[in-house]
PQR file with spaces between the fields and no chain letter, atoms N, CA, C, O and H, PARSE charges and radii, in Angstrom:
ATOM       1  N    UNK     1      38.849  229.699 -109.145 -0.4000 1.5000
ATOM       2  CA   UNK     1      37.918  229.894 -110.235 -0.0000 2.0000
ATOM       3  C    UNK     1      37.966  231.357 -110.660  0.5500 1.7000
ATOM       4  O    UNK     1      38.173  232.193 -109.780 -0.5500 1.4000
ATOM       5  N    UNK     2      37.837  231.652 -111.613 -0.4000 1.5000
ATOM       6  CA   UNK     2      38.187  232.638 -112.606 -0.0000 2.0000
ATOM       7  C    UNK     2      36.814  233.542 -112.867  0.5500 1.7000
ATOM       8  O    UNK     2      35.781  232.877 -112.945 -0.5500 1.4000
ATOM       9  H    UNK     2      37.669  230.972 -112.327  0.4000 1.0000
ATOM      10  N    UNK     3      36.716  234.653 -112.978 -0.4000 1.5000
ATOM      11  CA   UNK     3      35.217  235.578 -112.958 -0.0000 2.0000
ATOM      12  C    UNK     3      35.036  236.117 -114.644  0.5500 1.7000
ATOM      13  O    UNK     3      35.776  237.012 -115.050 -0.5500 1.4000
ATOM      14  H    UNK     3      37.555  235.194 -112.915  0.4000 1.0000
ATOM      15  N    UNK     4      34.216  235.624 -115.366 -0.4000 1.5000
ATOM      16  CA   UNK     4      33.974  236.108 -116.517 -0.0000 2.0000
ATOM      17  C    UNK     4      34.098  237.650 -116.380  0.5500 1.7000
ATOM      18  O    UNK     4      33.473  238.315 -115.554 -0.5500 1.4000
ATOM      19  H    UNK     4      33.615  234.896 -115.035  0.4000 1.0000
ATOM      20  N    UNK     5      35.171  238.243 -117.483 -0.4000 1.5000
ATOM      21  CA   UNK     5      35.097  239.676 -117.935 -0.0000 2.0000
ATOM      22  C    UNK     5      34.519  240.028 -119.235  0.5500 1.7000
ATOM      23  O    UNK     5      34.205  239.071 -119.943 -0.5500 1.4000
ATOM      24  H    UNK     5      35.679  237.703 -118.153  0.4000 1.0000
ATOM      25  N    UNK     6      34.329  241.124 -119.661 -0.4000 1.5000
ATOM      26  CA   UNK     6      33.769  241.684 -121.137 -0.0000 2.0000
ATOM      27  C    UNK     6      35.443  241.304 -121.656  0.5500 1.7000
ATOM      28  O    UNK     6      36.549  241.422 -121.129 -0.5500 1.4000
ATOM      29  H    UNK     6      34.584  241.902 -119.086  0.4000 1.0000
ATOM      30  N    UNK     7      34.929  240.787 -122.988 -0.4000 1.5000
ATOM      31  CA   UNK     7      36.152  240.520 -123.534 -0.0000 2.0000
ATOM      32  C    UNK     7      37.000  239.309 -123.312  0.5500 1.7000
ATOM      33  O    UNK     7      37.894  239.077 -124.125 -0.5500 1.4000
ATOM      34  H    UNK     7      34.030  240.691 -123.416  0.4000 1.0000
ATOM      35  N    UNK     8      36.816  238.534 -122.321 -0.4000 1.5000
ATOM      36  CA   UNK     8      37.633  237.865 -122.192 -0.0000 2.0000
ATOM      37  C    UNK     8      37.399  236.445 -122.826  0.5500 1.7000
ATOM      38  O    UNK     8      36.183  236.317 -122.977 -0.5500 1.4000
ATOM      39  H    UNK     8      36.090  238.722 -121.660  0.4000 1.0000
ATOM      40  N    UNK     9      38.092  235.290 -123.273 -0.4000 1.5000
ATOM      41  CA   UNK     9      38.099  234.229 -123.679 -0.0000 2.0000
ATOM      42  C    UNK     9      38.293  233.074 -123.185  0.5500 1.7000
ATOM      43  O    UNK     9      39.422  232.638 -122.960 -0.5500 1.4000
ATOM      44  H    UNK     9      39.079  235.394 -123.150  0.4000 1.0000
ATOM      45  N    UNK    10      36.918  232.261 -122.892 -0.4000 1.5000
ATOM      46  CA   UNK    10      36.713  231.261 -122.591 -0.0000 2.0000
ATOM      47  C    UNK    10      36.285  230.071 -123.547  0.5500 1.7000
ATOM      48  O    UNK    10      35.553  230.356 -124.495 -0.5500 1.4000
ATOM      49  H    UNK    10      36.002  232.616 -123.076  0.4000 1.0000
ATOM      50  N    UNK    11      36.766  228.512 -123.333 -0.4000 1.5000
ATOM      51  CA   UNK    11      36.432  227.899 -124.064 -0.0000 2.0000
ATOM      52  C    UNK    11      35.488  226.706 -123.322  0.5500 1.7000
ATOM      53  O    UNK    11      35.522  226.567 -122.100 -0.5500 1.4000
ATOM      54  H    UNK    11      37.360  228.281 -122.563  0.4000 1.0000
ATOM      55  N    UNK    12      34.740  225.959 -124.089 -0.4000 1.5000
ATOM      56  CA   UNK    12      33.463  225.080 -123.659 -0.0000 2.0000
ATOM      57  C    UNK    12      34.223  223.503 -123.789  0.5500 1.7000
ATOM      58  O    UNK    12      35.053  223.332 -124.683 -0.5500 1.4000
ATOM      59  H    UNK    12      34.712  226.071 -125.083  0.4000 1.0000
ATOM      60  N    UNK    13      33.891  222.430 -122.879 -0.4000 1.5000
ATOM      61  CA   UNK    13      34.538  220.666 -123.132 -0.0000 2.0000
ATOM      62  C    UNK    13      34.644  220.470 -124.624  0.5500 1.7000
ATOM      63  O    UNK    13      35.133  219.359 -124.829 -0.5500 1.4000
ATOM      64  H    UNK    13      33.218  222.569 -122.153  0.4000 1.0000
ATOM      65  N    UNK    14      34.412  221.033 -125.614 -0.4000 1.5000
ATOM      66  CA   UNK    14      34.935  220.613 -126.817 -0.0000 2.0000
ATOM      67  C    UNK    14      35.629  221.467 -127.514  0.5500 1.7000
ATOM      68  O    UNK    14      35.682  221.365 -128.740 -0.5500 1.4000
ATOM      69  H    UNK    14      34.014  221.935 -125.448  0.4000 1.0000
ATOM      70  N    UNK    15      36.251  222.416 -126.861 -0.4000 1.5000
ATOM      71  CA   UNK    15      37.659  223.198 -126.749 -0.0000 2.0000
ATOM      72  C    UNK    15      36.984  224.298 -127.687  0.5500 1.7000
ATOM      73  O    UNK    15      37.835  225.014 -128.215 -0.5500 1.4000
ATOM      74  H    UNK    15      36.208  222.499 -125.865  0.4000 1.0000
ATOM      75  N    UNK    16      35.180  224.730 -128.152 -0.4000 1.5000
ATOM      76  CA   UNK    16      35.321  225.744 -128.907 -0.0000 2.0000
ATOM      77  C    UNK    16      35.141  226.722 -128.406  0.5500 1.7000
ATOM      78  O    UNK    16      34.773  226.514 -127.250 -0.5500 1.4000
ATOM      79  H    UNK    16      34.489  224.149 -127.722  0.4000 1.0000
ATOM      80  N    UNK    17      35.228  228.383 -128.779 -0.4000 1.5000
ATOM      81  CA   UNK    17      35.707  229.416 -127.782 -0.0000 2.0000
ATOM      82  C    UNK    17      34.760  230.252 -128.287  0.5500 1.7000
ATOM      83  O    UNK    17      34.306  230.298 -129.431 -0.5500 1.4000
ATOM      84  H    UNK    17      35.526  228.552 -129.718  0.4000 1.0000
ATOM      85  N    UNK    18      34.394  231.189 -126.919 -0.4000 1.5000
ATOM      86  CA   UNK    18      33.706  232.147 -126.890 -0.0000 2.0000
ATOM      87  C    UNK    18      34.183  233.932 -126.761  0.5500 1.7000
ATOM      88  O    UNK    18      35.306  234.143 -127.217 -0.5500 1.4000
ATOM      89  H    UNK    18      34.763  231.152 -125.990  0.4000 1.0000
ATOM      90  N    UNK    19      33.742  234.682 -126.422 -0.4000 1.5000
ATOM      91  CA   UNK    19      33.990  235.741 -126.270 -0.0000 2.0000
ATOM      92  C    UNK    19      32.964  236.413 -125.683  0.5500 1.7000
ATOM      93  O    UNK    19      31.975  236.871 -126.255 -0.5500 1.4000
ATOM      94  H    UNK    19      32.829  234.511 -126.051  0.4000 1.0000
ATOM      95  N    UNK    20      33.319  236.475 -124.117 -0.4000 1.5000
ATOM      96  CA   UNK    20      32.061  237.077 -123.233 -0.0000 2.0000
ATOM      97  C    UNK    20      32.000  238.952 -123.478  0.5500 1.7000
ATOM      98  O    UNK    20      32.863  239.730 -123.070 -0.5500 1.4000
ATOM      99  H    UNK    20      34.122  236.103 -123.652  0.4000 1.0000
ATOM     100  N    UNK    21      30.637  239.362 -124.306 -0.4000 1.5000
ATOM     101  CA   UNK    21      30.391  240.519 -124.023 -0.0000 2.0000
ATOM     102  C    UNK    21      30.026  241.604 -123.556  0.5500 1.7000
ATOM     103  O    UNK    21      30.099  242.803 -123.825 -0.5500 1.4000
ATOM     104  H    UNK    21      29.936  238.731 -124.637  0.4000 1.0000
ATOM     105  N    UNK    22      29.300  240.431 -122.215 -0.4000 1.5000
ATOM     106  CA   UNK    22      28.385  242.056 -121.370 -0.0000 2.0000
ATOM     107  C    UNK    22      28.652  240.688 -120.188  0.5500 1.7000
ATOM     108  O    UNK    22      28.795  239.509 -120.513 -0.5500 1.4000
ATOM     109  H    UNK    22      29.241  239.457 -121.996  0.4000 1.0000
ATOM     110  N    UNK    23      28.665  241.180 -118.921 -0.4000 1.5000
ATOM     111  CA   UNK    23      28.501  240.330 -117.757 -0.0000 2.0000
ATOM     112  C    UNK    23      27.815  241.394 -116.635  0.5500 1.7000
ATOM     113  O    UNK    23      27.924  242.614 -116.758 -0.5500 1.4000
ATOM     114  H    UNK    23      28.548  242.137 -118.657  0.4000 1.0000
ATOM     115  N    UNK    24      27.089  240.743 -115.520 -0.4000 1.5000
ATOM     116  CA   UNK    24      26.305  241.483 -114.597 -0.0000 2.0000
ATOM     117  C    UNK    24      25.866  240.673 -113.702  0.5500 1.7000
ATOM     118  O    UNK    24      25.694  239.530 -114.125 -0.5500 1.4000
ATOM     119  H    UNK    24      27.000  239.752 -115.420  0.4000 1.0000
ATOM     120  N    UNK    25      25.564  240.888 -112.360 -0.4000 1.5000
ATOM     121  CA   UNK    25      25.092  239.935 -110.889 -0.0000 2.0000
ATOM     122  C    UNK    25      24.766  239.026 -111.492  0.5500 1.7000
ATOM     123  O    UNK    25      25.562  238.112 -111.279 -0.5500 1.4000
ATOM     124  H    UNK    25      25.704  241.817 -112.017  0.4000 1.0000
ATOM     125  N    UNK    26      23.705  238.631 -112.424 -0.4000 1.5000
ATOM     126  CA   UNK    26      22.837  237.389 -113.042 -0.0000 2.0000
ATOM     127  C    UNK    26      22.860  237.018 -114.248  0.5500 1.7000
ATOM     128  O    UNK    26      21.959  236.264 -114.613 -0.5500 1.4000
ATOM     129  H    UNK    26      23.058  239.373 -112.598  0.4000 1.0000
ATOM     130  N    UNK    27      23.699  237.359 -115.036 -0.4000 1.5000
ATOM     131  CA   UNK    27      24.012  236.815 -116.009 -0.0000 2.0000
ATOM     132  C    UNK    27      25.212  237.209 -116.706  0.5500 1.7000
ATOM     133  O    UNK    27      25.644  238.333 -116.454 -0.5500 1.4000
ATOM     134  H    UNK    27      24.432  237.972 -114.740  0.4000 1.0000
ATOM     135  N    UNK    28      25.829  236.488 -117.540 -0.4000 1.5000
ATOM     136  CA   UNK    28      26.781  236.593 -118.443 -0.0000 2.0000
ATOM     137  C    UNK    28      26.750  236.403 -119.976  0.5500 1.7000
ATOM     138  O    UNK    28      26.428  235.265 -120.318 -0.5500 1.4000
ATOM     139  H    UNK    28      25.478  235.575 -117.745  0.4000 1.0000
ATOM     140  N    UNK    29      26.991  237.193 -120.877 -0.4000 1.5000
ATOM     141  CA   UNK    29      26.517  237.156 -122.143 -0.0000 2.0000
ATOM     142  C    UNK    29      27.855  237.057 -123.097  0.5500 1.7000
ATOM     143  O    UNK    29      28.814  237.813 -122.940 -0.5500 1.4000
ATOM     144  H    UNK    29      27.253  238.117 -120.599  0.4000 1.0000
ATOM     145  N    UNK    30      27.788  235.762 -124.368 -0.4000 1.5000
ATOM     146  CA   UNK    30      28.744  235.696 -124.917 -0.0000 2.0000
ATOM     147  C    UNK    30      28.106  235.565 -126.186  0.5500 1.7000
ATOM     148  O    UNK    30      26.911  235.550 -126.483 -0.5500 1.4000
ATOM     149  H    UNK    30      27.009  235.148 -124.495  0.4000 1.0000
ATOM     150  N    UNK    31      29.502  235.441 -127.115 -0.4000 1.5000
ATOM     151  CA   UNK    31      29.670  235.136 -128.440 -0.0000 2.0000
ATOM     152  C    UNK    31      30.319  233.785 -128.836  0.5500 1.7000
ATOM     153  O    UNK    31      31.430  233.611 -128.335 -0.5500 1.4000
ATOM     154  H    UNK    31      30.472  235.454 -126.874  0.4000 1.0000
ATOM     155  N    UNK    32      29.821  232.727 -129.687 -0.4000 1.5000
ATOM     156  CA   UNK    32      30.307  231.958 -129.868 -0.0000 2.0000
ATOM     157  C    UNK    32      31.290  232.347 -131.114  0.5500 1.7000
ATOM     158  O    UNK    32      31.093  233.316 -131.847 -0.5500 1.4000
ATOM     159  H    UNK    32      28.919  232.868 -130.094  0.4000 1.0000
ATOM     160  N    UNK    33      32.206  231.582 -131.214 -0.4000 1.5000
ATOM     161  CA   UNK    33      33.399  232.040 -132.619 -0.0000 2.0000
ATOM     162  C    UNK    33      32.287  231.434 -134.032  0.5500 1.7000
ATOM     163  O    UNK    33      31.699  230.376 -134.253 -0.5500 1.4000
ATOM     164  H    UNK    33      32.367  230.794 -130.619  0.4000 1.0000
ATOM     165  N    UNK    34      32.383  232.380 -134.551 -0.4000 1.5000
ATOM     166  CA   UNK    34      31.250  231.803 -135.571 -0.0000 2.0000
ATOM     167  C    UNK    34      30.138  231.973 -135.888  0.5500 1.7000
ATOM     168  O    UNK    34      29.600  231.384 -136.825 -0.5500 1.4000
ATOM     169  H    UNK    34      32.861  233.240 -134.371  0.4000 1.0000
ATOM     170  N    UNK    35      29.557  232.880 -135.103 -0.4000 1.5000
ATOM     171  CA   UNK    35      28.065  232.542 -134.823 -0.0000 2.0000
ATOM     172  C    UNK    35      27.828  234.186 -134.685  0.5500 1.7000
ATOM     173  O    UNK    35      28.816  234.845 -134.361 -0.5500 1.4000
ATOM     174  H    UNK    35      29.994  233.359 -134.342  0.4000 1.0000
ATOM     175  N    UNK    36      26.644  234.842 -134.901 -0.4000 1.5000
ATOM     176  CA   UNK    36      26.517  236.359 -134.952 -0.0000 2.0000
ATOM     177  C    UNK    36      25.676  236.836 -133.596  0.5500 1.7000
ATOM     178  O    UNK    36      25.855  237.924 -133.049 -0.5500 1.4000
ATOM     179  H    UNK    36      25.841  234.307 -135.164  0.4000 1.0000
ATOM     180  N    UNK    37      24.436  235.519 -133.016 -0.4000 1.5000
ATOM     181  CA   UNK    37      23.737  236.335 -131.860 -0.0000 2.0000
ATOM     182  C    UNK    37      24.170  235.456 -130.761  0.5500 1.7000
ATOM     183  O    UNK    37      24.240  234.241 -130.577 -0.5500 1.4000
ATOM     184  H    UNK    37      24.290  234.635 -133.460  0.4000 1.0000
ATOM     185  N    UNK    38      24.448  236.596 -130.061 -0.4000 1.5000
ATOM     186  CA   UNK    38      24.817  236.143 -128.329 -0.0000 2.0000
ATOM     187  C    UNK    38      23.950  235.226 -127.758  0.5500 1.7000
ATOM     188  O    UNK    38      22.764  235.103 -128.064 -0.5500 1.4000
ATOM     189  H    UNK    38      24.390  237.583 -130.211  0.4000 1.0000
ATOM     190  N    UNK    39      24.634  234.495 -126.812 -0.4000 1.5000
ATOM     191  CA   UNK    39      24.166  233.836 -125.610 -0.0000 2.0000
ATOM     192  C    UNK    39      24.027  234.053 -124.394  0.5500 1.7000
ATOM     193  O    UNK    39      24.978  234.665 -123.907 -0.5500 1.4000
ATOM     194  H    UNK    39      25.597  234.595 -126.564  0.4000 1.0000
ATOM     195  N    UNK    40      22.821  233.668 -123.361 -0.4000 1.5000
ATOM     196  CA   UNK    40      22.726  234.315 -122.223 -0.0000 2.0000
ATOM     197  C    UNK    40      22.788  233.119 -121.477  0.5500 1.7000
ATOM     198  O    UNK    40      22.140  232.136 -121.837 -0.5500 1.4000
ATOM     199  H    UNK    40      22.049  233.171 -123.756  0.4000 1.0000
ATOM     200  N    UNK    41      23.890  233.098 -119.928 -0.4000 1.5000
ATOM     201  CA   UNK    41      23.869  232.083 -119.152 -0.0000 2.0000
ATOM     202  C    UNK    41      23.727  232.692 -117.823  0.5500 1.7000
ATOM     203  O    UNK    41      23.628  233.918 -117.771 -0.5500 1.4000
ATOM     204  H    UNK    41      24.416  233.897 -119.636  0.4000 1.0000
ATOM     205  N    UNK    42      23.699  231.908 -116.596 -0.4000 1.5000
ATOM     206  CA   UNK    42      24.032  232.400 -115.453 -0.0000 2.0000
ATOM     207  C    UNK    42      25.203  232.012 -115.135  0.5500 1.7000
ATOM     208  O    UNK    42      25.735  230.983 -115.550 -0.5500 1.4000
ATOM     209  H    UNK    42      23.780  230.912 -116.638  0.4000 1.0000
ATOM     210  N    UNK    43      25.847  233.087 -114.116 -0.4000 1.5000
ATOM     211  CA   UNK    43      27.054  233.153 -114.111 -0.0000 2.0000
ATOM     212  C    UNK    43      27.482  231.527 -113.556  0.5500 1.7000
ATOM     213  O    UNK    43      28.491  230.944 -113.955 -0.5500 1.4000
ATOM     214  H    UNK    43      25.414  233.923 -113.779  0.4000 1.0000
ATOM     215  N    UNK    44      26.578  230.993 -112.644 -0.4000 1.5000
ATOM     216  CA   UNK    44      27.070  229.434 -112.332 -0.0000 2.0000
ATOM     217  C    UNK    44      26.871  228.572 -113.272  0.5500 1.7000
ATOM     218  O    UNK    44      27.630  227.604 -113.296 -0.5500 1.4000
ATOM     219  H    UNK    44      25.759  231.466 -112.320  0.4000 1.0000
ATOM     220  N    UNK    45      26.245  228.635 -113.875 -0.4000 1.5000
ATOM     221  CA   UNK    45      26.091  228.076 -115.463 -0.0000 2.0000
ATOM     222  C    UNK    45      28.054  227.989 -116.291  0.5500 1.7000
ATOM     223  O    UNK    45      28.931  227.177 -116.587 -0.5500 1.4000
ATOM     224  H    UNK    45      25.628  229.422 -113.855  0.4000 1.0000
ATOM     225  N    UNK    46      27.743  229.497 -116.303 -0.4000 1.5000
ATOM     226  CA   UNK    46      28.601  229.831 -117.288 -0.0000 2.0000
ATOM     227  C    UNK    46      30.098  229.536 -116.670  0.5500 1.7000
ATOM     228  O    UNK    46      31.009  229.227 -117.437 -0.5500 1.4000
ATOM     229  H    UNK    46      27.031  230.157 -116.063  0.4000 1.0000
ATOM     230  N    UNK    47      30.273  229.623 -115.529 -0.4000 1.5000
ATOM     231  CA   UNK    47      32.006  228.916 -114.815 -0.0000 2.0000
ATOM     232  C    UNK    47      32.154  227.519 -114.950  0.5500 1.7000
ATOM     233  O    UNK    47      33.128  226.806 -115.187 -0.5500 1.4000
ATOM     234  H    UNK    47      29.532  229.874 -114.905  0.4000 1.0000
ATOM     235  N    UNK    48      30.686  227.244 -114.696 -0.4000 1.5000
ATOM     236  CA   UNK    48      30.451  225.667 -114.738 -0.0000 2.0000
ATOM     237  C    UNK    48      30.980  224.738 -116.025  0.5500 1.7000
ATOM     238  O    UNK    48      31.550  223.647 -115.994 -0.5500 1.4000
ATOM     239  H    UNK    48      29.894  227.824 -114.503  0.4000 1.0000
ATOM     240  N    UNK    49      30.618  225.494 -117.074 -0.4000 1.5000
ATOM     241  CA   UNK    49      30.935  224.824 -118.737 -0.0000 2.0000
ATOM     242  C    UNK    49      32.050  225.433 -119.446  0.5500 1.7000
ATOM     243  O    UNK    49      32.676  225.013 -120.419 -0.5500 1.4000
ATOM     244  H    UNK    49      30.155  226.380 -117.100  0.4000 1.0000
ATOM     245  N    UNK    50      32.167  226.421 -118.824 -0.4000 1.5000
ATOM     246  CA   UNK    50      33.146  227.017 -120.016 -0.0000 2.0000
ATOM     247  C    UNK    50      34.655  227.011 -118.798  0.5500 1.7000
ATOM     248  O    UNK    50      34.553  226.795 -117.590 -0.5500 1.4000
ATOM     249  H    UNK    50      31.658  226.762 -118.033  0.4000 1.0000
ATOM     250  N    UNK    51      35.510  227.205 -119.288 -0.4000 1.5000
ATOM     251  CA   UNK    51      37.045  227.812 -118.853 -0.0000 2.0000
ATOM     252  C    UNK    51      37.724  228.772 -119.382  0.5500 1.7000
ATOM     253  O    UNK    51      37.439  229.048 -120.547 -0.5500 1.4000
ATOM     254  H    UNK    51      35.592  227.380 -120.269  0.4000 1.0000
ATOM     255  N    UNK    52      38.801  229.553 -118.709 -0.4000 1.5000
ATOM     256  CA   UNK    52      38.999  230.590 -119.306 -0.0000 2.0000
ATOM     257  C    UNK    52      40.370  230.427 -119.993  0.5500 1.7000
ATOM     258  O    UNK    52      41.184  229.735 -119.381 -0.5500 1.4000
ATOM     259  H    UNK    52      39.033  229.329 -117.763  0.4000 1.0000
ATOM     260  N    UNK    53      40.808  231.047 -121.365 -0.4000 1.5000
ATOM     261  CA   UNK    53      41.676  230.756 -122.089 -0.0000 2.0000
ATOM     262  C    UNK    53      42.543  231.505 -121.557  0.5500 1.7000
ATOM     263  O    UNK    53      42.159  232.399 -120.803 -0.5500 1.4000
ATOM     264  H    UNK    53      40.146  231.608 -121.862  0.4000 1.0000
ATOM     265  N    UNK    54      44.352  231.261 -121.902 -0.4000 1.5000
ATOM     266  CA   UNK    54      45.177  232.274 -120.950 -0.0000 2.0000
ATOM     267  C    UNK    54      45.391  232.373 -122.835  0.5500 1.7000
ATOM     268  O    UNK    54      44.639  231.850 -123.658 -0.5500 1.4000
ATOM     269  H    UNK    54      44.664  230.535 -122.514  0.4000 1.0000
ATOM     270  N    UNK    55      46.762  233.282 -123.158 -0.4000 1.5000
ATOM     271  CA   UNK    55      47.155  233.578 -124.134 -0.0000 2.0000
ATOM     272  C    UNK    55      48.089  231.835 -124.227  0.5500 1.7000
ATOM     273  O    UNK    55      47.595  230.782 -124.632 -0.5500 1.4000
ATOM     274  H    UNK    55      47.373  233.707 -122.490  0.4000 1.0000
ATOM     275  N    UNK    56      48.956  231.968 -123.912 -0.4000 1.5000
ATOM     276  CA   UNK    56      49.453  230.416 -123.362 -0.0000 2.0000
ATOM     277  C    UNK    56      48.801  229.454 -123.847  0.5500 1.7000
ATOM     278  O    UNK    56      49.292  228.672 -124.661 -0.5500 1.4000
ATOM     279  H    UNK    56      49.357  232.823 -123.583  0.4000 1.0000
ATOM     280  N    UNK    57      47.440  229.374 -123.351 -0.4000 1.5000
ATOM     281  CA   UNK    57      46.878  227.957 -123.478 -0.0000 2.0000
ATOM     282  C    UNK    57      46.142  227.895 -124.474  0.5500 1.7000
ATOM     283  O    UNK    57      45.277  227.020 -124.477 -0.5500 1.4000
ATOM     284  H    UNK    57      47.041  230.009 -122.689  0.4000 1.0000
ATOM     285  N    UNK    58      46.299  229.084 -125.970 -0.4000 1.5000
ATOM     286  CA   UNK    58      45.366  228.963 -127.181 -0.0000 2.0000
ATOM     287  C    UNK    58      45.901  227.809 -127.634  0.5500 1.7000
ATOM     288  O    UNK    58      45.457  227.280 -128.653 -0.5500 1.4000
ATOM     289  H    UNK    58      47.002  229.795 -125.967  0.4000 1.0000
């Protein structure tokens, strides 16, 4: 399992993608593609639903 970074790209079961911008012990904060205000999850939350995109697997 893969550790959310700032910046990095993960996508959710209906393949749409995010862009995590701040991460910390208890939470992880993203951007949905599309959308202007962030989201806040916990990090088991957030491994749980999302996956992480390689360049490869866009």
């Amino acid at each position: 399992m893969r550790e959310p970074q700032v910046n990095s790209r993960w996508k959710d079961g209906r393949g749409e993608l995010v862009t995590v911008t701040d991460v910390a012990f208890n939470f992880v904060r993203f951007i949905r593609d599309g959308y202007k205000f962030p989201v806040t999850y916990s990090p088991e939350r957030f491994v749980k639903e999302f996956s992480p995109v390689t360049e490869a697997g866009k």
